[in-house]
Structure formats: C-alpha cells, structure tokens
C-alpha positions in Angstrom: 19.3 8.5 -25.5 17.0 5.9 -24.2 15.5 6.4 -20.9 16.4 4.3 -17.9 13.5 2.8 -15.9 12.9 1.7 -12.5 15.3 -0.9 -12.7 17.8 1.1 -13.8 17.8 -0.3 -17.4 16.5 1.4 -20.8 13.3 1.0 -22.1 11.3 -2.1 -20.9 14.0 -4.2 -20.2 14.5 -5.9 -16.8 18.0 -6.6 -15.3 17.8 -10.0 -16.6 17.1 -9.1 -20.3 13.2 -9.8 -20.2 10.8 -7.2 -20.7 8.9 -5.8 -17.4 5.5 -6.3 -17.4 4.8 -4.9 -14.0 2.8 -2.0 -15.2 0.2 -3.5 -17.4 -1.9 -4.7 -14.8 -1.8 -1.0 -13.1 -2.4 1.0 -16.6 -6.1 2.2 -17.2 -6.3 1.6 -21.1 -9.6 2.2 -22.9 -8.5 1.1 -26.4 -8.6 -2.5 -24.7 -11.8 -1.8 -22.7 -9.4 -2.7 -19.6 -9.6 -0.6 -16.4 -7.5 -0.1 -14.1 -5.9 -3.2 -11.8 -7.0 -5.7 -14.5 -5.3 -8.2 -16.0 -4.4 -7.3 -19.6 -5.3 -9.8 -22.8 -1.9 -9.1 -24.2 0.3 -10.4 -21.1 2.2 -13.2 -20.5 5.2 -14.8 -18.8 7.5 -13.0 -21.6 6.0 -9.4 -21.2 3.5 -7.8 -23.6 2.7 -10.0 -26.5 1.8 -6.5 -28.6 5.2 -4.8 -27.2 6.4 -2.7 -30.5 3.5 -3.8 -32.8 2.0 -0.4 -34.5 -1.4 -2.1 -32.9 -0.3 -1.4 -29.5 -2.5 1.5 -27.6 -1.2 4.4 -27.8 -1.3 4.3 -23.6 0.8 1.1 -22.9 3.5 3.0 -26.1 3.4 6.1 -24.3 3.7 5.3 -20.3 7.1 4.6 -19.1 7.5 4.0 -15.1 10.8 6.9 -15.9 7.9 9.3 -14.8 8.4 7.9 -10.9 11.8 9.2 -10.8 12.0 12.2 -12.5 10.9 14.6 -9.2 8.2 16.2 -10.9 5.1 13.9 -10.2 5.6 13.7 -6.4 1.9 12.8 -6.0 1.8 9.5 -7.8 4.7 8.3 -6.0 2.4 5.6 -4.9 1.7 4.4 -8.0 5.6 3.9 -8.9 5.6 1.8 -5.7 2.9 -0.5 -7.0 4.3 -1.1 -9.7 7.2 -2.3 -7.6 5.5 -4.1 -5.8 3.7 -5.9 -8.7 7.2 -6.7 -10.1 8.0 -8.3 -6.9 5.4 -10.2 -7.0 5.9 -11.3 -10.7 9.3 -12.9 -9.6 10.8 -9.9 -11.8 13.2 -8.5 -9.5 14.3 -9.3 -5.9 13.2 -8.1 -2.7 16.5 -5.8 -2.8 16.2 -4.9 -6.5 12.2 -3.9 -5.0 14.2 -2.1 -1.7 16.6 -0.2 -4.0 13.8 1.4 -6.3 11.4 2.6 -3.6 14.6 4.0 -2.1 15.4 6.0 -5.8 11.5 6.7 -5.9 11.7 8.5 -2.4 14.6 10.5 -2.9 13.7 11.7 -6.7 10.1 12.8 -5.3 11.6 14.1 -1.9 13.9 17.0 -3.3 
C-alpha cells in the first residue's frame, strides 16, 4: 500500500495530479553537494526532473513528508510545517489545503 503524504495523496502526488516539490528545497543532500534551504539543480515547475531515475540520491528516494504524520517524530514537527509552508508558497496547494495539514501535523504529533 502506498503511503499517503501531507496532502493526503500517495507518493509524491499533489491534489491536482502534479508532483510536490515542496521538500527539495528543505532536504540536506550531499550526493548533490546541496545544503540545506538551497534550491536544488533538478527542480522545476513540474517537480523533480530526476523523480524515479535510478540516478536520483538515495536521500530525495528515501524521504517522504509521511514521517510528519506518523506521531513518532514529534520534534521535527517544524520541519513538516515548512514544508507546508514552502508548498504554499509554490502555488501547490491553497491556504486551506496549507490550514488542513498543519492541523493533521498537530494532532499526529500531539497524542
């Protein structure tokens, strides 16, 4: 079963079909010499232009925003709400779409 994500669809996809690409920004990933809050290369409008290639880091393959909802990482509830925020900002999702999540993030982490 393919987990859901913030946006309460499976895998990377956005309510609208597109793939998210709110968390690359956020994503440390040294395979791409990229830290932390910068852009990545590999982004555009569509989403991640490596997104499924066997060339894709291990890091951006392996993270899925799932972890801000699942109650057991309480402490990097901020970080889920960044990556909100950055899909906000992106145009991605709405501002109640943005409301709705931080809502699901508070209550998973607040058990």
């Amino acid at each position: 079963m393919a987990k859901e994500n913030l946006w309460g669809q499976t895998g990377c996809q956005l309510p609208d079909g597109k793939l998210c690409r709110a968390c690359c920004a956020p994503l440390f990933v040294p395979e791409l010499s990229k830290e932390a809050g910068e852009e990545c290369s590999h982004e555009s409008a569509q989403g991640c232009g490596i997104f499924g290639q066997r060339n894709r880091p291990d890091r951006c393959s392996s993270f899925h925003c799932r972890i801000y909802l699942d109650g057991k990482h309480p402490e990097i509830t901020a970080q889920g709400a960044l990556i909100a925020a950055r899909a906000l900002q992106l145009g991605q999702i709405t501002r109640e779409q943005f409301m709705n999540t931080l809502d699901k993030i508070a209550k998973a982490n607040n058990k």
